[in-house]
MARDREN-738986 format. One line per 4 residues: number of its first residue (from 1); their letters; for each residue z, y, x of N, C-alpha, C. Coordinates in steps of 0.2 Angstrom, whole numbers, padded with zeros to 4 digits, always signed. Last residue first. Layout:
N
NUM	a	Z,Y,X,Z,Y,X,Z,Y,X  ...
end
This chain:
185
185	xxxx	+0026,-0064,-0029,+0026,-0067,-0023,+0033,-0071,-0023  +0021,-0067,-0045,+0025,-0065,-0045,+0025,-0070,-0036  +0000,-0062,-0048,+0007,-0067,-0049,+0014,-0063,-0045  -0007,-0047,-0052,-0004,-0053,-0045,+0002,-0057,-0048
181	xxxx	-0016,-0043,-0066,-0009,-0042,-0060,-0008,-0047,-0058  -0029,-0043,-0053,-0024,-0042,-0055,-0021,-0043,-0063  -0041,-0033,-0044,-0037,-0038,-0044,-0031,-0038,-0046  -0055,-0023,-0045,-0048,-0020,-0047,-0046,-0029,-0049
177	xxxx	-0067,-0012,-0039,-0066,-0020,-0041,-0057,-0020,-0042  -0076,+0001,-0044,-0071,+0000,-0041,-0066,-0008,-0044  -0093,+0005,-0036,-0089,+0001,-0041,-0084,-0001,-0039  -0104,+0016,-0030,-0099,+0013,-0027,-0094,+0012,-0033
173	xxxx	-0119,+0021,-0022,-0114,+0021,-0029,-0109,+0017,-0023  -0126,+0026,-0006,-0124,+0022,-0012,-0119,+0022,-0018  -0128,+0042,-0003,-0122,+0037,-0002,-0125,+0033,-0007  -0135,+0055,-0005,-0131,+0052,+0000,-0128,+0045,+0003
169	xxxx	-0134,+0058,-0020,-0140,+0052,-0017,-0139,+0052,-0009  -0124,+0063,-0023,-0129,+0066,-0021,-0135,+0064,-0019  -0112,+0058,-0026,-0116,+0058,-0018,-0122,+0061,-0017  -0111,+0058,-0039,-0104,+0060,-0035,-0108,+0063,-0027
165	xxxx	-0122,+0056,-0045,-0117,+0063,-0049,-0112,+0064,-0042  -0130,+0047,-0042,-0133,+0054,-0042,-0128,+0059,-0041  -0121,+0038,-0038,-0125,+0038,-0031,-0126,+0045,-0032  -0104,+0036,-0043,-0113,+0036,-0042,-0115,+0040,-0037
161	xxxx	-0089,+0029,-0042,-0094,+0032,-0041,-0100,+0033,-0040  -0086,+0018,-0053,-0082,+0024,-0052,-0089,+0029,-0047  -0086,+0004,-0067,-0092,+0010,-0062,-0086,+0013,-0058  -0075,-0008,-0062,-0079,-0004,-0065,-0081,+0001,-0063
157	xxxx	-0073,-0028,-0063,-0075,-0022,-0059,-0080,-0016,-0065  -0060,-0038,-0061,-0062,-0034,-0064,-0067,-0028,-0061  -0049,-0052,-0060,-0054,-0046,-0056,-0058,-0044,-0062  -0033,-0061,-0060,-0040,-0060,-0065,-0044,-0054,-0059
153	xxxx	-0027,-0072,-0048,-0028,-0068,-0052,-0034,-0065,-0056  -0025,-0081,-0038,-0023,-0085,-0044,-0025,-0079,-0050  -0026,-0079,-0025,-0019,-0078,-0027,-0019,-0078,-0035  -0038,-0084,-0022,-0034,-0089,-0019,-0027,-0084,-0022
149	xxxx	-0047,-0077,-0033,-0047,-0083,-0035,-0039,-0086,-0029  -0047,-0064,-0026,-0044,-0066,-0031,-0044,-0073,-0034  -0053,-0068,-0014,-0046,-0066,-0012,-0043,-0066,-0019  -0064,-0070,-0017,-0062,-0077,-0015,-0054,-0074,-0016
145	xxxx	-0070,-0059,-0021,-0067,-0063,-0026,-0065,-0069,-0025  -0067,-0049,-0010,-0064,-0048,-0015,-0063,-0054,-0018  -0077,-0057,-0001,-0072,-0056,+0002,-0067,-0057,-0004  -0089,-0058,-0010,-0086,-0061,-0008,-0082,-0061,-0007
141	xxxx	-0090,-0042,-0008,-0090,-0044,-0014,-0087,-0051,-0014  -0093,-0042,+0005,-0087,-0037,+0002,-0084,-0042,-0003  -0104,-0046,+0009,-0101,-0050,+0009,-0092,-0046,+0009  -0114,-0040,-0001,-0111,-0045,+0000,-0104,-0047,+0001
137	xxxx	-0117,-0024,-0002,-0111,-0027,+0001,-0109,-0033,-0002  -0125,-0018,-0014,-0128,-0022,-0010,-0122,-0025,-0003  -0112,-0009,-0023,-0118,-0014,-0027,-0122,-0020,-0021  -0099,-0006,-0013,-0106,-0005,-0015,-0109,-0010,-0018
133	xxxx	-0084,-0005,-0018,-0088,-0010,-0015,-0094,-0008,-0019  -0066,+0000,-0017,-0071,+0000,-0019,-0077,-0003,-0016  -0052,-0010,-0024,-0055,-0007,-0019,-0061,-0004,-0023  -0034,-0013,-0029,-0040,-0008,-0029,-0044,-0007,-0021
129	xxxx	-0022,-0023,-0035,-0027,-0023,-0030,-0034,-0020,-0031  -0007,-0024,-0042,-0014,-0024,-0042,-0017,-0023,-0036  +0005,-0024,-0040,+0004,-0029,-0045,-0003,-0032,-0048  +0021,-0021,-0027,+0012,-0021,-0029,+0011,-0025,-0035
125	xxxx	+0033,-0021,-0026,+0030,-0017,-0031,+0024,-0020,-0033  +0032,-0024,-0012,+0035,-0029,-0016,+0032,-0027,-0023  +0027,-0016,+0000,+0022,-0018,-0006,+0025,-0024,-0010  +0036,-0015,+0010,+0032,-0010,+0006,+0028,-0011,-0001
121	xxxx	+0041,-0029,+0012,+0043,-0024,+0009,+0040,-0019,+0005  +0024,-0037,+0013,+0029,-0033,+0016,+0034,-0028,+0013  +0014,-0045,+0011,+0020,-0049,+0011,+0024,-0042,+0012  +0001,-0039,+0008,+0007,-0040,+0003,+0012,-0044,+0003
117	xxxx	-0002,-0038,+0022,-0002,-0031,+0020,+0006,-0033,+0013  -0006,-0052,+0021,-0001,-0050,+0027,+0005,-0043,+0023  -0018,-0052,+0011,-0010,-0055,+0012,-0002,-0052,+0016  -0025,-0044,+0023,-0022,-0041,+0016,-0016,-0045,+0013
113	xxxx	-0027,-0053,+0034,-0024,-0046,+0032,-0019,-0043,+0029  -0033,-0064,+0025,-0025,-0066,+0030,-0020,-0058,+0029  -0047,-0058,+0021,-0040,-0060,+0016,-0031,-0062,+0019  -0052,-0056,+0033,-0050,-0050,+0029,-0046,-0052,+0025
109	xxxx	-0051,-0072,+0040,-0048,-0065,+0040,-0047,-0061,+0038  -0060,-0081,+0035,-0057,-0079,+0030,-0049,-0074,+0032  -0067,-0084,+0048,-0061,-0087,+0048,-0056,-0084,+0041  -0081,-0077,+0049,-0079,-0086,+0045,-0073,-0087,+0045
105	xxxx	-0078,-0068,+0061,-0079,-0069,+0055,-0080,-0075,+0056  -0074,-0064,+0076,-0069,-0065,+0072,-0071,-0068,+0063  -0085,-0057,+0082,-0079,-0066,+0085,-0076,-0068,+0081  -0087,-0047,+0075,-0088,-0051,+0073,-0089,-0056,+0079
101	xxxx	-0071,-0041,+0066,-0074,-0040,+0076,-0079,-0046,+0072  -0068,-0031,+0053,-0067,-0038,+0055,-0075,-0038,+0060  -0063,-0021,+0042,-0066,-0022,+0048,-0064,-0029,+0053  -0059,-0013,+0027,-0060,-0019,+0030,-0064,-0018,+0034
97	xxxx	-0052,+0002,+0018,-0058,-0001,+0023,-0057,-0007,+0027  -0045,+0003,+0006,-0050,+0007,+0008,-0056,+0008,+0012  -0036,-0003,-0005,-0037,-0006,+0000,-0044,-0002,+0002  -0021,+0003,-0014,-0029,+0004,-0014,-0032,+0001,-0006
93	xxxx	-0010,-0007,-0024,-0014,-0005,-0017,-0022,-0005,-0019  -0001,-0001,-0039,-0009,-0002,-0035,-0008,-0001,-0028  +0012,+0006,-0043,+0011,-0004,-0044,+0005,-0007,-0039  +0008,+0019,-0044,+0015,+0015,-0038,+0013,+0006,-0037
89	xxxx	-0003,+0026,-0049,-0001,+0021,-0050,+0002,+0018,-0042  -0003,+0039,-0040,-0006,+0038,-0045,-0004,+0030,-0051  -0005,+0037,-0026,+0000,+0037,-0030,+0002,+0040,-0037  -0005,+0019,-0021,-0009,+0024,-0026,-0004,+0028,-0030
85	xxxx	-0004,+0012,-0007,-0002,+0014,-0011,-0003,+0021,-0015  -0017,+0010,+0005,-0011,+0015,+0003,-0011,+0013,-0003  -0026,+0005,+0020,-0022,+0004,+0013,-0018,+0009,+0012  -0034,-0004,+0031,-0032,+0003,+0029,-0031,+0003,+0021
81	xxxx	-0037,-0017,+0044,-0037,-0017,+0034,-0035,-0009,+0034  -0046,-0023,+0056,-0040,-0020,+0054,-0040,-0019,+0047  -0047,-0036,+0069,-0047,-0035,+0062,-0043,-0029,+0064  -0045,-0039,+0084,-0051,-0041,+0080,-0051,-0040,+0073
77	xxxx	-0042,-0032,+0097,-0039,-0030,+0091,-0049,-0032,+0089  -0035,-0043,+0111,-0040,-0040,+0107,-0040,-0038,+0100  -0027,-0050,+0117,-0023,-0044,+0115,-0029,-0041,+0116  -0029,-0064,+0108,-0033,-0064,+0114,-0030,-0055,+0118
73	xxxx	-0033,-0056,+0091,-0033,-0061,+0097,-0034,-0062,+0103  -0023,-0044,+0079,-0026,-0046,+0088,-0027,-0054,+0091  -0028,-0034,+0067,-0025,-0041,+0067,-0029,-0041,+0079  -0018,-0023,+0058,-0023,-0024,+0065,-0021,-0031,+0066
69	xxxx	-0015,-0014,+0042,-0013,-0021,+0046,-0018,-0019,+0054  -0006,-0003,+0031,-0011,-0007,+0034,-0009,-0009,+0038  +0007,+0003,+0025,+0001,-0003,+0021,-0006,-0003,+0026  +0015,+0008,+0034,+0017,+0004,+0032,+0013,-0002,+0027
65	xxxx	+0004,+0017,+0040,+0005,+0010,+0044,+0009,+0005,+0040  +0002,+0029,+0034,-0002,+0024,+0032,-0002,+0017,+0036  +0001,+0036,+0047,+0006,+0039,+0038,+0004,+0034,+0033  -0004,+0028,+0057,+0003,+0031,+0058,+0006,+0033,+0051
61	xxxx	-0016,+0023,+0055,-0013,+0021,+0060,-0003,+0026,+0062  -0022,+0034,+0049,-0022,+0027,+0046,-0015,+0022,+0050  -0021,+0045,+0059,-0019,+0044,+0052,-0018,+0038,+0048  -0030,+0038,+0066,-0026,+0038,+0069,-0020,+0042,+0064
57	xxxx	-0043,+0039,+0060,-0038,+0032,+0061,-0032,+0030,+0063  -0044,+0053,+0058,-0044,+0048,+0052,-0038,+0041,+0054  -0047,+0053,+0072,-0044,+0056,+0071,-0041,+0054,+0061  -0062,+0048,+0074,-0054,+0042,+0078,-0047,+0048,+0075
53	xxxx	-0069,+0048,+0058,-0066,+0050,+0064,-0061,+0049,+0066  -0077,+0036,+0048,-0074,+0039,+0050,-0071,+0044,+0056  -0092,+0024,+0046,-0089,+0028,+0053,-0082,+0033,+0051  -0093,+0015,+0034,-0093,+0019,+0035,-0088,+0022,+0040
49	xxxx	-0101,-0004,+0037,-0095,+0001,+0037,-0096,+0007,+0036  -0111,-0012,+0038,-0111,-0007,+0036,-0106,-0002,+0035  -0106,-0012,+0056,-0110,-0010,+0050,-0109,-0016,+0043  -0095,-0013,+0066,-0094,-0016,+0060,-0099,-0010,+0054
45	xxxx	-0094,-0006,+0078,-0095,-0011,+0077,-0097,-0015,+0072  -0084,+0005,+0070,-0091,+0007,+0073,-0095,+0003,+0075  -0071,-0002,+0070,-0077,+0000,+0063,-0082,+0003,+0066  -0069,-0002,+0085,-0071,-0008,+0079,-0074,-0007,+0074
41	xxxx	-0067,+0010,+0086,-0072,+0009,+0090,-0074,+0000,+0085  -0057,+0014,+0078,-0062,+0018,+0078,-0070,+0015,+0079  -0048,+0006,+0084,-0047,+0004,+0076,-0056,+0007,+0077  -0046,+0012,+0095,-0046,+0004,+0096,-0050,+0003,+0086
37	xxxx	-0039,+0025,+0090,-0045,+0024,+0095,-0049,+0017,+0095  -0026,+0023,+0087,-0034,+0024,+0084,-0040,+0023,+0083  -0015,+0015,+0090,-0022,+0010,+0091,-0028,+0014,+0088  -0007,+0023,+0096,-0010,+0023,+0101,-0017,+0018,+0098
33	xxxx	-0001,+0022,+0083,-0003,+0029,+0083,-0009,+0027,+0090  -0001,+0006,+0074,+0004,+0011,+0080,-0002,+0016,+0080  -0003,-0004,+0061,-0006,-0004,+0068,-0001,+0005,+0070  +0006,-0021,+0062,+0006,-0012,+0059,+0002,-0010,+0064
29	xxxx	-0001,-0035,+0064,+0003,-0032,+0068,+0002,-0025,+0065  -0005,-0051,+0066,-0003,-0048,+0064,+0002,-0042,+0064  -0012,-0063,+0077,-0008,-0058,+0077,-0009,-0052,+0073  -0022,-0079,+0074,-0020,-0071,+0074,-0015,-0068,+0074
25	xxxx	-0027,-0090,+0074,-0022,-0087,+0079,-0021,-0082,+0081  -0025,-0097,+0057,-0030,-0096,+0061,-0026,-0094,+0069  -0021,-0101,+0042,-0025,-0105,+0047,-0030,-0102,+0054  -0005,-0097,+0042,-0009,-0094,+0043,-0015,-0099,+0044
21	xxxx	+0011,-0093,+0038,+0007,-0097,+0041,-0002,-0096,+0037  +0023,-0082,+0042,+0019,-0084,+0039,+0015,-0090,+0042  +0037,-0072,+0046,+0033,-0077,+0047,+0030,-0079,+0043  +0043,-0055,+0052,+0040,-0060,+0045,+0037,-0067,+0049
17	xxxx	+0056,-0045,+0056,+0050,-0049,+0057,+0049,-0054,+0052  +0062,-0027,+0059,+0059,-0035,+0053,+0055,-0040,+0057  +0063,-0017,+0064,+0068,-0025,+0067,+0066,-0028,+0062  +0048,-0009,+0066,+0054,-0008,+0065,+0058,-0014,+0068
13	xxxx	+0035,-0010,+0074,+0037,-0003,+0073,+0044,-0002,+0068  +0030,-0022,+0073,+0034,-0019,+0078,+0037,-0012,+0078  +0028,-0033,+0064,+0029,-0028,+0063,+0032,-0023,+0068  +0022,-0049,+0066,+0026,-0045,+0068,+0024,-0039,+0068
9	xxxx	+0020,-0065,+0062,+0018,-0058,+0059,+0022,-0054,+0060  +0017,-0080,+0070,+0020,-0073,+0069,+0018,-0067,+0068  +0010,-0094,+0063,+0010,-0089,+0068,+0015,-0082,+0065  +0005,-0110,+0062,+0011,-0105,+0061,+0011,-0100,+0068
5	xxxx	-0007,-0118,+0058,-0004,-0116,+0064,+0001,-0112,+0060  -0018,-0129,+0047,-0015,-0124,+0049,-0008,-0124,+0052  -0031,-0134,+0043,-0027,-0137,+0046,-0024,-0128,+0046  -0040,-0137,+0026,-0039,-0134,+0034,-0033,-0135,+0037
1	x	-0050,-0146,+0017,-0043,-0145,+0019,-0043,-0142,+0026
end
Protein backbone atom coordinates (compact mmCIF):
# COMPACT_ATOMS: atom_id res chain seq x y z
CA UNK A 1 0.00 0.00 0.00
CA UNK A 2 1.40 3.60 -0.72
CA UNK A 3 0.60 6.54 0.97
CA UNK A 4 -0.55 9.17 -1.05
CA UNK A 5 -0.36 13.20 -1.26
CA UNK A 6 -2.58 15.36 -3.42
CA UNK A 7 -1.03 17.36 -5.71
CA UNK A 8 -1.75 19.96 -8.42
CA UNK A 9 -1.84 19.19 -12.07
CA UNK A 10 -1.68 22.45 -13.54
CA UNK A 11 -2.04 23.31 -17.00
CA UNK A 12 -0.78 26.77 -17.24
CA UNK A 13 -1.03 27.52 -20.52
CA UNK A 14 -5.03 27.91 -20.32
CA UNK A 15 -7.81 28.61 -16.91
CA UNK A 16 -8.20 24.84 -16.30
CA UNK A 17 -6.97 23.32 -13.53
CA UNK A 18 -7.04 19.64 -12.62
CA UNK A 19 -6.42 17.82 -9.50
CA UNK A 20 -5.32 14.44 -8.95
CA UNK A 21 -3.67 12.50 -6.45
CA UNK A 22 -0.69 11.14 -7.07
CA UNK A 23 1.83 9.01 -4.73
CA UNK A 24 4.50 11.40 -5.31
CA UNK A 25 5.54 15.50 -5.21
CA UNK A 26 5.31 16.07 -8.61
CA UNK A 27 4.32 18.95 -10.58
CA UNK A 28 2.52 18.30 -13.63
CA UNK A 29 2.69 20.87 -16.08
CA UNK A 30 2.14 21.30 -20.43
CA UNK A 31 5.34 21.68 -21.20
CA UNK A 32 5.68 25.72 -22.88
CA UNK A 33 8.01 26.74 -25.79
CA UNK A 34 10.83 28.07 -23.27
CA UNK A 35 11.05 24.32 -21.83
CA UNK A 36 12.90 22.83 -25.04
CA UNK A 37 15.90 23.34 -24.18
CA UNK A 38 15.28 21.92 -20.51
CA UNK A 39 13.23 18.84 -22.28
CA UNK A 40 16.56 18.30 -24.59
CA UNK A 41 19.16 18.29 -22.11
CA UNK A 42 17.02 15.61 -19.88
CA UNK A 43 16.60 13.16 -22.78
CA UNK A 44 20.21 13.47 -23.32
CA UNK A 45 20.57 12.29 -19.82
CA UNK A 46 18.46 9.53 -20.29
CA UNK A 47 20.24 6.69 -22.37
CA UNK A 48 19.02 4.73 -24.04
CA UNK A 49 16.96 7.35 -25.22
CA UNK A 50 17.13 8.50 -28.80
CA UNK A 51 18.73 12.37 -28.77
CA UNK A 52 16.52 14.48 -30.86
CA UNK A 53 17.09 18.27 -31.74
CA UNK A 54 16.41 21.10 -28.99
CA UNK A 55 14.50 22.18 -32.13
CA UNK A 56 12.22 18.82 -32.07
CA UNK A 57 11.50 19.58 -28.51
CA UNK A 58 10.66 22.76 -28.86
CA UNK A 59 8.01 21.46 -31.31
CA UNK A 60 7.06 18.96 -28.64
CA UNK A 61 6.67 21.59 -26.36
CA UNK A 62 4.38 23.89 -28.28
CA UNK A 63 2.15 21.78 -31.53
CA UNK A 64 2.04 18.97 -29.22
CA UNK A 65 1.63 20.53 -25.61
CA UNK A 66 -1.94 19.73 -25.50
CA UNK A 67 -0.84 15.76 -25.34
CA UNK A 68 2.49 15.95 -23.54
CA UNK A 69 3.35 16.55 -19.95
CA UNK A 70 6.91 17.89 -17.99
CA UNK A 71 6.83 16.72 -14.70
CA UNK A 72 8.92 19.27 -11.95
CA UNK A 73 10.30 18.76 -8.50
CA UNK A 74 12.06 21.15 -6.60
CA UNK A 75 11.32 23.74 -10.00
CA UNK A 76 13.49 20.92 -11.50
CA UNK A 77 12.06 19.39 -14.65
CA UNK A 78 12.41 15.58 -13.67
CA UNK A 79 10.09 13.80 -16.28
CA UNK A 80 8.67 14.63 -19.77
CA UNK A 81 6.31 12.25 -21.78
CA UNK A 82 5.76 13.47 -25.87
CA UNK A 83 2.55 12.38 -27.34
CA UNK A 84 0.17 13.15 -30.19
CA UNK A 85 -2.82 11.90 -31.09
CA UNK A 86 -2.89 9.69 -34.13
CA UNK A 87 -4.25 11.21 -36.91
CA UNK A 88 -4.84 8.38 -38.34
CA UNK A 89 -6.85 6.79 -35.58
CA UNK A 90 -8.51 10.10 -33.53
CA UNK A 91 -9.29 7.29 -30.64
CA UNK A 92 -5.05 6.45 -30.38
CA UNK A 93 -2.44 8.37 -28.31
CA UNK A 94 0.78 7.58 -29.73
CA UNK A 95 3.12 8.02 -26.72
CA UNK A 96 6.79 8.72 -28.52
CA UNK A 97 9.13 9.38 -25.87
CA UNK A 98 9.45 8.95 -21.90
CA UNK A 99 12.29 10.67 -19.94
CA UNK A 100 12.51 10.39 -16.49
CA UNK A 101 15.75 12.55 -14.35
CA UNK A 102 17.28 9.63 -12.65
CA UNK A 103 16.45 11.35 -9.02
CA UNK A 104 13.47 10.72 -10.15
CA UNK A 105 13.13 6.65 -11.03
CA UNK A 106 11.26 3.96 -8.84
CA UNK A 107 8.60 6.38 -8.22
CA UNK A 108 6.28 4.85 -11.22
CA UNK A 109 6.60 8.36 -12.84
CA UNK A 110 6.39 7.60 -16.36
CA UNK A 111 2.91 6.25 -15.60
CA UNK A 112 1.75 9.37 -13.25
CA UNK A 113 2.70 11.34 -16.72
CA UNK A 114 0.92 9.56 -18.92
CA UNK A 115 -2.17 9.33 -16.63
CA UNK A 116 -1.88 13.05 -16.29
CA UNK A 117 -1.62 13.31 -20.21
CA UNK A 118 -5.31 11.16 -20.14
CA UNK A 119 -6.96 13.10 -17.78
CA UNK A 120 -7.22 16.11 -19.99
CA UNK A 121 -9.83 17.27 -22.28
CA UNK A 122 -7.65 16.65 -25.05
CA UNK A 123 -7.77 13.17 -24.67
CA UNK A 124 -11.35 12.34 -23.41
CA UNK A 125 -11.71 10.44 -27.06
CA UNK A 126 -8.65 8.31 -26.14
CA UNK A 127 -9.41 4.67 -26.17
CA UNK A 128 -5.86 3.19 -26.99
CA UNK A 129 -2.42 3.69 -26.24
CA UNK A 130 0.47 3.38 -28.91
CA UNK A 131 3.99 3.21 -28.22
CA UNK A 132 7.00 1.80 -29.75
CA UNK A 133 9.71 -0.37 -27.67
CA UNK A 134 12.87 -2.04 -28.66
CA UNK A 135 13.17 -5.72 -28.06
CA UNK A 136 16.16 -4.99 -25.33
CA UNK A 137 14.34 -1.75 -23.46
CA UNK A 138 13.53 -3.38 -20.13
CA UNK A 139 12.55 -1.12 -18.48
CA UNK A 140 10.04 0.36 -21.24
CA UNK A 141 8.59 -2.78 -21.33
CA UNK A 142 7.91 -2.81 -17.81
CA UNK A 143 6.76 0.74 -17.76
CA UNK A 144 4.05 -0.40 -20.58
CA UNK A 145 2.76 -3.22 -18.87
CA UNK A 146 2.44 -2.05 -15.42
CA UNK A 147 0.62 0.90 -17.07
CA UNK A 148 -1.69 -1.53 -18.57
CA UNK A 149 -2.26 -3.80 -15.85
CA UNK A 150 -2.98 -0.35 -13.39
CA UNK A 151 -5.82 0.89 -16.03
CA UNK A 152 -7.31 -2.57 -16.08
CA UNK A 153 -6.49 -3.00 -19.92
CA UNK A 154 -5.62 -5.76 -22.45
CA UNK A 155 -1.97 -5.02 -24.34
CA UNK A 156 -0.76 -6.23 -27.31
CA UNK A 157 2.39 -6.20 -29.08
CA UNK A 158 3.10 -6.21 -32.89
CA UNK A 159 6.26 -6.20 -35.23
CA UNK A 160 6.30 -2.54 -36.85
CA UNK A 161 9.65 -1.70 -37.55
CA UNK A 162 12.95 -3.75 -38.50
CA UNK A 163 16.07 -3.39 -37.90
CA UNK A 164 16.95 -4.78 -41.75
CA UNK A 165 14.08 -3.32 -44.01
CA UNK A 166 13.19 0.10 -42.12
CA UNK A 167 16.90 1.00 -40.36
CA UNK A 168 19.17 -0.26 -42.22
CA UNK A 169 20.56 -2.06 -39.38
CA UNK A 170 21.06 1.49 -37.86
CA UNK A 171 18.76 1.18 -35.21
CA UNK A 172 17.38 -1.68 -33.39
CA UNK A 173 13.83 -3.13 -34.68
CA UNK A 174 11.14 -1.60 -32.93
CA UNK A 175 7.56 -3.47 -31.80
CA UNK A 176 4.56 -1.41 -31.60
CA UNK A 177 2.88 -2.20 -27.86
CA UNK A 178 -0.73 -1.18 -28.23
CA UNK A 179 -2.98 -0.63 -24.63
CA UNK A 180 -6.42 -1.05 -24.82
CA UNK A 181 -9.45 -0.17 -25.23
CA UNK A 182 -9.15 1.81 -21.96
CA UNK A 183 -11.99 1.49 -19.55
CA UNK A 184 -14.49 4.27 -19.46
CA UNK A 185 -12.31 7.53 -17.32
Amino acid sequence: MTTKQNIMISDLSDSSHNTSTYSSAFLFKKPELKDGLSIHELVENCPPLDLNSSYCYMLCSSIWADTSVCSWQDNTLSGFVSALIRPDRPDTLFIWQVAVARSARGQKLASQMIKAILERDSCSSIRYIHTTISPDNNASWGTFRSLARELGSASRTHAFLDQELHFRNQHESEDLFEIGPLKHR
